[in-house]
mmCIF file of the N, C-alpha and C atoms, coordinates in Angstrom:
data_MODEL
# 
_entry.id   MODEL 
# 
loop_
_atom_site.group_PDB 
_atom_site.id 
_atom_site.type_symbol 
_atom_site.label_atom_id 
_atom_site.label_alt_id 
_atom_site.label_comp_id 
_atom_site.label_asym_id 
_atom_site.label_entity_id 
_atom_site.label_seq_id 
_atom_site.pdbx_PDB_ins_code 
_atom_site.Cartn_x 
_atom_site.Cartn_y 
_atom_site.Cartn_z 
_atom_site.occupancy 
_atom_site.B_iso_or_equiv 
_atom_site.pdbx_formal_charge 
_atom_site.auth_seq_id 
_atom_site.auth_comp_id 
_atom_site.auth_asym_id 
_atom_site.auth_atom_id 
_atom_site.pdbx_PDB_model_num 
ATOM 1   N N  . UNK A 1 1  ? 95.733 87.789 95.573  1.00 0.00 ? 1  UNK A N  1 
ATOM 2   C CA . UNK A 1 1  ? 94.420 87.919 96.159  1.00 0.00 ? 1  UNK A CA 1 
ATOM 3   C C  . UNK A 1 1  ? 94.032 86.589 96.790  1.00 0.00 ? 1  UNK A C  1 
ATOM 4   N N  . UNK A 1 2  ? 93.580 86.604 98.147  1.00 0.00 ? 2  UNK A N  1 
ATOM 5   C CA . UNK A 1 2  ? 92.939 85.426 99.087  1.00 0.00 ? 2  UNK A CA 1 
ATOM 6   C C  . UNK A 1 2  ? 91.835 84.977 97.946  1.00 0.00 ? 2  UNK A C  1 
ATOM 7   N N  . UNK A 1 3  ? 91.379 83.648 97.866  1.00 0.00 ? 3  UNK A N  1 
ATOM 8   C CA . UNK A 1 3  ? 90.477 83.235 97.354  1.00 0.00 ? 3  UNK A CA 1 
ATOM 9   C C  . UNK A 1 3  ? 89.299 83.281 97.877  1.00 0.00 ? 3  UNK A C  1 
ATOM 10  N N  . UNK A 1 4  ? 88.918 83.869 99.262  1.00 0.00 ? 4  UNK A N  1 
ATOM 11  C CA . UNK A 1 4  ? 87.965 84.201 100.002 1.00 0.00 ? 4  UNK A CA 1 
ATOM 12  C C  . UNK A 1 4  ? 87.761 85.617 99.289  1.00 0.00 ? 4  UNK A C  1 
ATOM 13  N N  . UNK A 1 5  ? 88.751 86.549 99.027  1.00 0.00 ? 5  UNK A N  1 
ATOM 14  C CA . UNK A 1 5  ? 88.323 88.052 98.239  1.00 0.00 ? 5  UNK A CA 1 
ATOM 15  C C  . UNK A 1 5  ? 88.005 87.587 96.817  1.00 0.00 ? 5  UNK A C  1 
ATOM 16  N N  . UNK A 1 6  ? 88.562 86.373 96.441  1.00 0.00 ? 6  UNK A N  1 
ATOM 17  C CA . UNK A 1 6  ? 87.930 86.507 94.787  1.00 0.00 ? 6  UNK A CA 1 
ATOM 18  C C  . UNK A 1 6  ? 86.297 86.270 94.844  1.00 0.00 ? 6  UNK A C  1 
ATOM 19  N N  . UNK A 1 7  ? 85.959 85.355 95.582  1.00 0.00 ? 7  UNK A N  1 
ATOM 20  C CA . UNK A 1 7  ? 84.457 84.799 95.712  1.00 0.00 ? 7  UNK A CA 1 
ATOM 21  C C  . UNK A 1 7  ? 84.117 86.112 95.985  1.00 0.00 ? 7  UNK A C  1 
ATOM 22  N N  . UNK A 1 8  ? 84.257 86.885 96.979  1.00 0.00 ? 8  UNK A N  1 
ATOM 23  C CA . UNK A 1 8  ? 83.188 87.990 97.561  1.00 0.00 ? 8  UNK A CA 1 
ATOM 24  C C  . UNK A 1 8  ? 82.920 88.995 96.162  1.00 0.00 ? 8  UNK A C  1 
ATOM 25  N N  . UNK A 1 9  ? 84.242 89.180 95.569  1.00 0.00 ? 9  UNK A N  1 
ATOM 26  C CA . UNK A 1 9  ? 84.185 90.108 94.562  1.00 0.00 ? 9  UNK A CA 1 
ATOM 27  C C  . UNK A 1 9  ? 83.126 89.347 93.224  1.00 0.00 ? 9  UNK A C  1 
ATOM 28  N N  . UNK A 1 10 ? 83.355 88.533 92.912  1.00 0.00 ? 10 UNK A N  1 
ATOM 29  C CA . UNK A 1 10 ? 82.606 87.373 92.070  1.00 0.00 ? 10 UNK A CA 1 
ATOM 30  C C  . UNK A 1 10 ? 80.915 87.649 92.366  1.00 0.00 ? 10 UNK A C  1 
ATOM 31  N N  . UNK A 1 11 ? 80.885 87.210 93.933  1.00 0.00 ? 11 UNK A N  1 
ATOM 32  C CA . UNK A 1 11 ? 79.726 87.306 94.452  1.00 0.00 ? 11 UNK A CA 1 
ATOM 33  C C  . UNK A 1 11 ? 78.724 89.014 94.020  1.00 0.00 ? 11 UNK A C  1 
ATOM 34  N N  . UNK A 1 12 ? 79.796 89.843 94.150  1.00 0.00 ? 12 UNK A N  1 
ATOM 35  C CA . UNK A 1 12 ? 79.309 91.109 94.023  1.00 0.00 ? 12 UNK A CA 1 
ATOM 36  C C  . UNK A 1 12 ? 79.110 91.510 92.505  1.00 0.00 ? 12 UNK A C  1 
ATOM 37  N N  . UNK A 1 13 ? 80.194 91.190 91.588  1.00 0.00 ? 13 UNK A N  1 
ATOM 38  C CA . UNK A 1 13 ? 79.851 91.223 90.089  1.00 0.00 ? 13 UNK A CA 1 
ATOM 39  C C  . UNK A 1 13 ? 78.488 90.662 89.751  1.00 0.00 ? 13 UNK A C  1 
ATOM 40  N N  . UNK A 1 14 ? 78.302 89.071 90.069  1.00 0.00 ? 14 UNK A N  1 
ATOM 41  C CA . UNK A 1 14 ? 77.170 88.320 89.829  1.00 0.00 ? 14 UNK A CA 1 
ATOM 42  C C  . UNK A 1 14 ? 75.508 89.434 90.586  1.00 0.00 ? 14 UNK A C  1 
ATOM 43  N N  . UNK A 1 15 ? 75.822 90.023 92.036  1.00 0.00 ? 15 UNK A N  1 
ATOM 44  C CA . UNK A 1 15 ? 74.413 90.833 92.081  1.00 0.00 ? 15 UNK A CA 1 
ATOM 45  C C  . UNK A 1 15 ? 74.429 91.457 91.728  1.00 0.00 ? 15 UNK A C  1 
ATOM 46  N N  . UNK A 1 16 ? 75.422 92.501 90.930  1.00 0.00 ? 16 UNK A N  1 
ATOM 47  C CA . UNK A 1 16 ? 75.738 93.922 89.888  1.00 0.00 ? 16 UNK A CA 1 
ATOM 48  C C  . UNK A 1 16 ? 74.922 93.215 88.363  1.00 0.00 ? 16 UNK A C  1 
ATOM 49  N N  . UNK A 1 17 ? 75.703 91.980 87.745  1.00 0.00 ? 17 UNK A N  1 
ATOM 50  C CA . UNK A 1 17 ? 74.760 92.374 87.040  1.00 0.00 ? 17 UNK A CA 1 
ATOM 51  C C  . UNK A 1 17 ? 73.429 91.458 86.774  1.00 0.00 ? 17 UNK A C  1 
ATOM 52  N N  . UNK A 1 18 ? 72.988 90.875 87.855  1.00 0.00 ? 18 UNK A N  1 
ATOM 53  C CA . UNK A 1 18 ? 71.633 90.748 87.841  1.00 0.00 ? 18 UNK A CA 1 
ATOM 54  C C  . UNK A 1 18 ? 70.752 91.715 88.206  1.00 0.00 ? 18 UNK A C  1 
ATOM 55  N N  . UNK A 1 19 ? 71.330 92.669 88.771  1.00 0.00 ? 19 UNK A N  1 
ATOM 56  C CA . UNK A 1 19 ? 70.652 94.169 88.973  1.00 0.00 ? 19 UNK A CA 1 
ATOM 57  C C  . UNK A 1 19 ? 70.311 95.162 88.072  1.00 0.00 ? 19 UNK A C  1 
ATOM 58  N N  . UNK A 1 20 ? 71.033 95.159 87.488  1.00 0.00 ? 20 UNK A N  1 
ATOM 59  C CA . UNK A 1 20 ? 71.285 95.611 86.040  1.00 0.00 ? 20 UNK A CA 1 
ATOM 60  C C  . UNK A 1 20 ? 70.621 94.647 84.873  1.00 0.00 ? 20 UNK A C  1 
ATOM 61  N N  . UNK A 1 21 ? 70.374 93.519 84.863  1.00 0.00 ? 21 UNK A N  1 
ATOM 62  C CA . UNK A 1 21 ? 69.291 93.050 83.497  1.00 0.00 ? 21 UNK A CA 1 
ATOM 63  C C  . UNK A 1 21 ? 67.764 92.702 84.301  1.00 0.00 ? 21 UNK A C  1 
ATOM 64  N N  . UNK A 1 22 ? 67.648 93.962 85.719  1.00 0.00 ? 22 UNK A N  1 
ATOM 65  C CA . UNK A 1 22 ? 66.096 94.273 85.594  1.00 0.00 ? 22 UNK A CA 1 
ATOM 66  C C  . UNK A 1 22 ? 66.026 92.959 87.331  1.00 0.00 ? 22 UNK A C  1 
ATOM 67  N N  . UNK A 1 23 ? 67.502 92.291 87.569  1.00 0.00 ? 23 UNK A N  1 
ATOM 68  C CA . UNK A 1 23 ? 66.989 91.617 89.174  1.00 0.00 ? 23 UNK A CA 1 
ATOM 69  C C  . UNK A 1 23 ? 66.619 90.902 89.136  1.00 0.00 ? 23 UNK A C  1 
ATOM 70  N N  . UNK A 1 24 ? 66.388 90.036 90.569  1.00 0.00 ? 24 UNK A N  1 
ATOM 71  C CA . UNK A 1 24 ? 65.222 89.187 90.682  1.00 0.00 ? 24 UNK A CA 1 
ATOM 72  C C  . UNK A 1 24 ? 64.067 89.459 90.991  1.00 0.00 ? 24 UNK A C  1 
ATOM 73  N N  . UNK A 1 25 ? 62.675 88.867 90.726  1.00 0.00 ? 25 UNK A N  1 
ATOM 74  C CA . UNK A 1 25 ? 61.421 89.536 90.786  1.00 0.00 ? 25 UNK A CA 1 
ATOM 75  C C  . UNK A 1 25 ? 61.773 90.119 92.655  1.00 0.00 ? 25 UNK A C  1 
ATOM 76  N N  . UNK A 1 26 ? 60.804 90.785 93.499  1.00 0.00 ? 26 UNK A N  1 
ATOM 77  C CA . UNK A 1 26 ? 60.822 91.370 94.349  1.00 0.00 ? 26 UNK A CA 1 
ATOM 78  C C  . UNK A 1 26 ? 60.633 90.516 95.240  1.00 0.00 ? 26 UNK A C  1 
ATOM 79  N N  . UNK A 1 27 ? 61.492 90.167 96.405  1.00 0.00 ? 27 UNK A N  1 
ATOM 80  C CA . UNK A 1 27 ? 61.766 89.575 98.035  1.00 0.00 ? 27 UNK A CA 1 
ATOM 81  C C  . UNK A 1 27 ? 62.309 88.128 97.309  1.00 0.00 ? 27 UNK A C  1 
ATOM 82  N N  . UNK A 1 28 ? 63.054 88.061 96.193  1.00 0.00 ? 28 UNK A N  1 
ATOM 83  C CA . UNK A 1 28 ? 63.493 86.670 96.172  1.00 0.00 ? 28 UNK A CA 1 
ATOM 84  C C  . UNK A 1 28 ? 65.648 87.402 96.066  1.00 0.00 ? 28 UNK A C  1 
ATOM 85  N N  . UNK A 1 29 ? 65.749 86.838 96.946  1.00 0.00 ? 29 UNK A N  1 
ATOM 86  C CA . UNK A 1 29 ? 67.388 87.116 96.988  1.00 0.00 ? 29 UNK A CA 1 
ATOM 87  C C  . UNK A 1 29 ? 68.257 86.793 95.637  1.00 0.00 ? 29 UNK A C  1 
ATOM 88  N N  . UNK A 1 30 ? 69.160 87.674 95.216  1.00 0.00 ? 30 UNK A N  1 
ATOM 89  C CA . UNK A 1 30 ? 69.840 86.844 94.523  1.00 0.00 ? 30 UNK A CA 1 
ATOM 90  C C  . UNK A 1 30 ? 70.679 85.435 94.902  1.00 0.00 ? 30 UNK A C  1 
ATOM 91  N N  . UNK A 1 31 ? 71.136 84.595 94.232  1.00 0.00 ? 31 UNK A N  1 
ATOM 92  C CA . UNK A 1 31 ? 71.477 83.215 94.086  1.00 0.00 ? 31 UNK A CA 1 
ATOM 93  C C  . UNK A 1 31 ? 73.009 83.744 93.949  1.00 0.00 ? 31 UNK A C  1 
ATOM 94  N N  . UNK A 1 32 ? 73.678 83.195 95.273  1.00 0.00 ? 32 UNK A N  1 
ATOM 95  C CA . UNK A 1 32 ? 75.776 83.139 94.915  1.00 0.00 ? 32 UNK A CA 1 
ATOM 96  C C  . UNK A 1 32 ? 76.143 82.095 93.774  1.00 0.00 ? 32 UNK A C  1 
ATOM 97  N N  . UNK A 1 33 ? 77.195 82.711 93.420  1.00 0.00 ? 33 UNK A N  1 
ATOM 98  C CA . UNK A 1 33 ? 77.409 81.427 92.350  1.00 0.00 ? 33 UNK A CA 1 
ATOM 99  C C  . UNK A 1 33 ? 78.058 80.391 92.959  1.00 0.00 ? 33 UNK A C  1 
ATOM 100 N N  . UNK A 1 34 ? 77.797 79.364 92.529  1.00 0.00 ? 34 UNK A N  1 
ATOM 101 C CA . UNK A 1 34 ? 78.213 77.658 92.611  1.00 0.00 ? 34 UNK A CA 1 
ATOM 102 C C  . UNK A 1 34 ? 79.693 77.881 93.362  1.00 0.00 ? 34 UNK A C  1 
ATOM 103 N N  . UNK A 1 35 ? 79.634 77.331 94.456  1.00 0.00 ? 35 UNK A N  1 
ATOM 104 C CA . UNK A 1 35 ? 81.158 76.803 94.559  1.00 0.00 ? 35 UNK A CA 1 
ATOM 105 C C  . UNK A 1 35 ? 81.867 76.299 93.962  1.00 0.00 ? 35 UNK A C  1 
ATOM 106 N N  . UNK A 1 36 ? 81.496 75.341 93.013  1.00 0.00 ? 36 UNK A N  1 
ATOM 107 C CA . UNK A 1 36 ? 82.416 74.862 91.759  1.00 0.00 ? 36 UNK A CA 1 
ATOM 108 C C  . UNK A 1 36 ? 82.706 75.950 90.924  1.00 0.00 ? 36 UNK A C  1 
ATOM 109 N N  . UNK A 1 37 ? 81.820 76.578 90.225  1.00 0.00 ? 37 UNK A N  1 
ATOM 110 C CA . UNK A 1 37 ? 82.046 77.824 89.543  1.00 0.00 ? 37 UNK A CA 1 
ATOM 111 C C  . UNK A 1 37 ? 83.294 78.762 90.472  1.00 0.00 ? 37 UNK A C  1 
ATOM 112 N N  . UNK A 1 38 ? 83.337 79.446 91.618  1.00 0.00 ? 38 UNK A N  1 
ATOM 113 C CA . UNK A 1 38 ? 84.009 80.098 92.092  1.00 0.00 ? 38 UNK A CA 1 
ATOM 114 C C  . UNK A 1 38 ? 85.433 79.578 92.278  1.00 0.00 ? 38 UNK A C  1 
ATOM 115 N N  . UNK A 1 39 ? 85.387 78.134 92.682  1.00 0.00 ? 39 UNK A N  1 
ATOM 116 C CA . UNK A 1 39 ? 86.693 77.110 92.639  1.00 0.00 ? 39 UNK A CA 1 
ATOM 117 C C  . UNK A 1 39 ? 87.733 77.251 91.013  1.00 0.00 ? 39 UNK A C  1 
ATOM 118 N N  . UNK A 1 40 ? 86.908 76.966 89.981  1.00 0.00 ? 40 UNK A N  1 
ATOM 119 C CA . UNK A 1 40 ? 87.169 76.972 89.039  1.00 0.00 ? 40 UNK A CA 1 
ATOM 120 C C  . UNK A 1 40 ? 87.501 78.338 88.364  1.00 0.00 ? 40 UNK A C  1 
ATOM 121 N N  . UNK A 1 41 ? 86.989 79.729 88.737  1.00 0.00 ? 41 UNK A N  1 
ATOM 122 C CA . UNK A 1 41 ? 87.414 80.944 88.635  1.00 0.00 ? 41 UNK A CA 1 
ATOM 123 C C  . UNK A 1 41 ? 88.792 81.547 89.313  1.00 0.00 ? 41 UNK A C  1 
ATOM 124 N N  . UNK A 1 42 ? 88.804 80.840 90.810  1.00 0.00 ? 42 UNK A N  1 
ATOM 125 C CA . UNK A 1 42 ? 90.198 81.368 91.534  1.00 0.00 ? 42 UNK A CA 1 
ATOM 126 C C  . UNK A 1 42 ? 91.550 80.771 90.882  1.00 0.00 ? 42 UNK A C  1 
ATOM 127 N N  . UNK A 1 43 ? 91.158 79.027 90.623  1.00 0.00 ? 43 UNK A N  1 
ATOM 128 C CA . UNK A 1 43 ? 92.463 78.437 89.528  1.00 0.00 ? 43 UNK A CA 1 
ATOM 129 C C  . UNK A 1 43 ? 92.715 78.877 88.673  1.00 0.00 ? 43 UNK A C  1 
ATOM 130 N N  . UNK A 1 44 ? 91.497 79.752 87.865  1.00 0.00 ? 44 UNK A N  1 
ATOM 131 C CA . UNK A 1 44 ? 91.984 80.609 86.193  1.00 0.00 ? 44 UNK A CA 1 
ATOM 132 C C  . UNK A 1 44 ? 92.696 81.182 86.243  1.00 0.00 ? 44 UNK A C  1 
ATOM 133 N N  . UNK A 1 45 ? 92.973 82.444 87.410  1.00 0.00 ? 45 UNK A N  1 
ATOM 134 C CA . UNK A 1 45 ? 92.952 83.763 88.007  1.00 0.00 ? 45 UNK A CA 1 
ATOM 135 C C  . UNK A 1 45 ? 94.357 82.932 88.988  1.00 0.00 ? 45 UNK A C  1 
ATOM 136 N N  . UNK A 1 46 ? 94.528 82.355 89.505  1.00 0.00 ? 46 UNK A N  1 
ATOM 137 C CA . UNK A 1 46 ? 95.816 81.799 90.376  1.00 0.00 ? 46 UNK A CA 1 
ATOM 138 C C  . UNK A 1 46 ? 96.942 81.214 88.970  1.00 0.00 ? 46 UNK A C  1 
ATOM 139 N N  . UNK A 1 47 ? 96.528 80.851 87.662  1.00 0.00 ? 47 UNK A N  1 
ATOM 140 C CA . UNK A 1 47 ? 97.415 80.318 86.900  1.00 0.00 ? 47 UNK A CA 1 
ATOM 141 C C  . UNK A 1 47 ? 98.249 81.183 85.873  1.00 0.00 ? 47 UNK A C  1 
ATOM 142 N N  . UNK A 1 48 ? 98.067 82.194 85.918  1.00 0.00 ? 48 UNK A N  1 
ATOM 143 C CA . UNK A 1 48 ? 98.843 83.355 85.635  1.00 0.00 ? 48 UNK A CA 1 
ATOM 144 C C  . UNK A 1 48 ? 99.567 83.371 83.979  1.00 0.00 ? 48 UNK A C  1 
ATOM 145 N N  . UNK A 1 49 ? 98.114 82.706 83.595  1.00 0.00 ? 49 UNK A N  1 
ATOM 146 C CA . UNK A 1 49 ? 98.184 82.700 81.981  1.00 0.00 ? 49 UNK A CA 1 
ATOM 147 C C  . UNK A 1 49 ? 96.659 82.539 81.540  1.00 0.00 ? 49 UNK A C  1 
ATOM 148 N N  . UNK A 1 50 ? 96.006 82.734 80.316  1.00 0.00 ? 50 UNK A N  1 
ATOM 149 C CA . UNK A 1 50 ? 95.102 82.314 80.246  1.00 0.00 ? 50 UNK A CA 1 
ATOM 150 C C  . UNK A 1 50 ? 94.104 81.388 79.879  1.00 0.00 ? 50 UNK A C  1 
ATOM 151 N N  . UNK A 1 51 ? 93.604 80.836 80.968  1.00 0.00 ? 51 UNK A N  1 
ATOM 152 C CA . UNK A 1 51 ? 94.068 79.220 81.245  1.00 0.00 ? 51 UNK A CA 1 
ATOM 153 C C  . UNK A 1 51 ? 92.160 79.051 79.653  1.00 0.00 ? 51 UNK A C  1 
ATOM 154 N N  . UNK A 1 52 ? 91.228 79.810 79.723  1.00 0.00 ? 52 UNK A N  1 
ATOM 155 C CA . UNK A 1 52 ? 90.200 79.744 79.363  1.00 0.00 ? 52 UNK A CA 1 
ATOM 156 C C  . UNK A 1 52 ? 90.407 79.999 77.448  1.00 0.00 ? 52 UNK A C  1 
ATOM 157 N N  . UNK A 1 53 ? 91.091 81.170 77.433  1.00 0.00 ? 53 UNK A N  1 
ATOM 158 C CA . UNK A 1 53 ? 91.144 81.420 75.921  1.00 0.00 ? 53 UNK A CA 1 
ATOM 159 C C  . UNK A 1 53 ? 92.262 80.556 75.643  1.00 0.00 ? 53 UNK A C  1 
ATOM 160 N N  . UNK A 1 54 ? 93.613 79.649 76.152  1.00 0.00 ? 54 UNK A N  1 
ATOM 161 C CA . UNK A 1 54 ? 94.002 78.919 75.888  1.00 0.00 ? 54 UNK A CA 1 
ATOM 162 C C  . UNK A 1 54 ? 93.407 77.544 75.381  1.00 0.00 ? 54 UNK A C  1 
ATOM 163 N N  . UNK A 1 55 ? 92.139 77.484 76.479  1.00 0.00 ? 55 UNK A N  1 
ATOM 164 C CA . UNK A 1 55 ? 91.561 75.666 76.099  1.00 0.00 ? 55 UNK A CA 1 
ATOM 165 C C  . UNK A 1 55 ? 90.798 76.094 74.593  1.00 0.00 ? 55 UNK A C  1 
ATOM 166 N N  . UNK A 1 56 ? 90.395 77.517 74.441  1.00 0.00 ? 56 UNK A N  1 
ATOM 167 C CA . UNK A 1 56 ? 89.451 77.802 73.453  1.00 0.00 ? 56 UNK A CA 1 
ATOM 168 C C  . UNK A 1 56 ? 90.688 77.604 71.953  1.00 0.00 ? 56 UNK A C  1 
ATOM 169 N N  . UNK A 1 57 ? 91.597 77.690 72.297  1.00 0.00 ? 57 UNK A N  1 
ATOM 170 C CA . UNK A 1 57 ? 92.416 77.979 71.387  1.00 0.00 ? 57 UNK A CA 1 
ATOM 171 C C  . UNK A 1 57 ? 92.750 76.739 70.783  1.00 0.00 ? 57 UNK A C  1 
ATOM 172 N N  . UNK A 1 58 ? 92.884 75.680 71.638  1.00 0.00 ? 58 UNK A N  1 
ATOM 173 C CA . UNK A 1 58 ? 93.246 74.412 71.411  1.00 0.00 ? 58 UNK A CA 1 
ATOM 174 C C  . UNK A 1 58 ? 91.951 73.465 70.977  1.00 0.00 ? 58 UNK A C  1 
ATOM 175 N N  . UNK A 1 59 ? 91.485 73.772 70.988  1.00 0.00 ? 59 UNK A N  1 
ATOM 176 C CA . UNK A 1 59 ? 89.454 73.011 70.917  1.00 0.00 ? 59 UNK A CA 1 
ATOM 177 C C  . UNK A 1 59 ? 89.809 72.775 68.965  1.00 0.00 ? 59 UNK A C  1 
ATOM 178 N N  . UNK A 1 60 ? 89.305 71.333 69.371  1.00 0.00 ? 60 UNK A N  1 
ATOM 179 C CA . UNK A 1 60 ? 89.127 70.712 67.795  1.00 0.00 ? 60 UNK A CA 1 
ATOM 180 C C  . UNK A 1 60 ? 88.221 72.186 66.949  1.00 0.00 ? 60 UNK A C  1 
ATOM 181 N N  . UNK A 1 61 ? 88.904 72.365 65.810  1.00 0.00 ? 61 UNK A N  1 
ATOM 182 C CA . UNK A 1 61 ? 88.257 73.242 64.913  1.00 0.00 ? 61 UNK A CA 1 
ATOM 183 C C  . UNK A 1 61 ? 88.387 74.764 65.464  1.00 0.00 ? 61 UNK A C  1 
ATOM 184 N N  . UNK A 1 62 ? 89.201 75.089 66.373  1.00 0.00 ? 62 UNK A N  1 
ATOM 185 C CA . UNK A 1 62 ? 89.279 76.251 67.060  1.00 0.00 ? 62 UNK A CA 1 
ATOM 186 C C  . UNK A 1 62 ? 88.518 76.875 67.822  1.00 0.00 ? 62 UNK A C  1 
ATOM 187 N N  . UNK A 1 63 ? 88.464 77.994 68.534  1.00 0.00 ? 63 UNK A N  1 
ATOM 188 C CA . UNK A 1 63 ? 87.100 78.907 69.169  1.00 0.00 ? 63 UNK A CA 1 
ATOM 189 C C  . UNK A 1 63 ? 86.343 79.185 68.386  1.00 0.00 ? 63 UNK A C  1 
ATOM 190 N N  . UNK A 1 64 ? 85.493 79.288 68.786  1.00 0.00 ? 64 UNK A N  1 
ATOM 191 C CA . UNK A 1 64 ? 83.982 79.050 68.313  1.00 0.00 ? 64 UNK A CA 1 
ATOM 192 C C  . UNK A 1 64 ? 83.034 80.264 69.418  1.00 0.00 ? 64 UNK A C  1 
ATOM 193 N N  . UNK A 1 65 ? 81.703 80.503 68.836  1.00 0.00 ? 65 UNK A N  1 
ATOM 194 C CA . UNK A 1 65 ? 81.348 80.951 69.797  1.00 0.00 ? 65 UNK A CA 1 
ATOM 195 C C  . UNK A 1 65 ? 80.338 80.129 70.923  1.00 0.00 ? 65 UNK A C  1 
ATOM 196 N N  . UNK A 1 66 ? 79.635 78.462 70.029  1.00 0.00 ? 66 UNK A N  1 
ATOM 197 C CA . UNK A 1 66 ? 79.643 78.068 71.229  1.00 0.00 ? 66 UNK A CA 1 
ATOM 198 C C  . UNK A 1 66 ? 80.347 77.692 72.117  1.00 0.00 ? 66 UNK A C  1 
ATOM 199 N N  . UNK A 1 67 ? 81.960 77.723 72.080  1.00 0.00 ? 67 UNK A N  1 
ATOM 200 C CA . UNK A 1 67 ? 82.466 77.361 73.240  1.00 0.00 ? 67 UNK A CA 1 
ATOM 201 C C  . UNK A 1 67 ? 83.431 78.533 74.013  1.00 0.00 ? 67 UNK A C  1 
ATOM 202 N N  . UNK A 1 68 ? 82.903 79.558 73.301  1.00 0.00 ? 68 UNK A N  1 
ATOM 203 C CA . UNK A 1 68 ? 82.786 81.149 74.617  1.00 0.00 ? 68 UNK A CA 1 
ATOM 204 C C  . UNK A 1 68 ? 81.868 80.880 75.318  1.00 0.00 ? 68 UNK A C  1 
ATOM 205 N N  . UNK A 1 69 ? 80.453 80.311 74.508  1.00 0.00 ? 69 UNK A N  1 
ATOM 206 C CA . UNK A 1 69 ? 79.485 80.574 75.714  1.00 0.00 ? 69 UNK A CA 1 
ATOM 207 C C  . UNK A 1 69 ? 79.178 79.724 76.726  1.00 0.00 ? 69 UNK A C  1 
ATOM 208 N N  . UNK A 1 70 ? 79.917 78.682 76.374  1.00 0.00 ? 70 UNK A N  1 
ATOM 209 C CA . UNK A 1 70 ? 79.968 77.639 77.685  1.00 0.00 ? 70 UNK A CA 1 
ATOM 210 C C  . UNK A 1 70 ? 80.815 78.071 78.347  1.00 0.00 ? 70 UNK A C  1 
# 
């Protein structure tokens, strides 16, 4: 997948589900996510392992759930 289709798809998840926990109040657009964020999603997704539950795996004291939610 082009990294131009991961953003759009990204882009479209992110207004799915802000649509779904009720939107943004009325005539304010939703917000794309961060180019860093999207940069950092196509390398996860281009490294063809998993690059996120791996770092979680390795994290002093193991996964945790604050560091799912970061």
């Amino acid at each position: 997948m082009r990294a131009a289709t991961i953003a759009l798809l990204l882009f479209c998840v992110a207004g799915a589900t802000a649509a779904s926990a009720g939107g943004p109040p009325p005539g304010c657009a939703p917000r794309p996510p961060a180019s860093g964020y999207v940069s950092e999603v196509v390398r996860a997704l281009k490294a063809g392992q998993d690059v996120w539950g791996n770092a979680l795996l390795a994290a002093p004291g193991g996964p945790t759930y604050d560091g799912v939610q970061r």
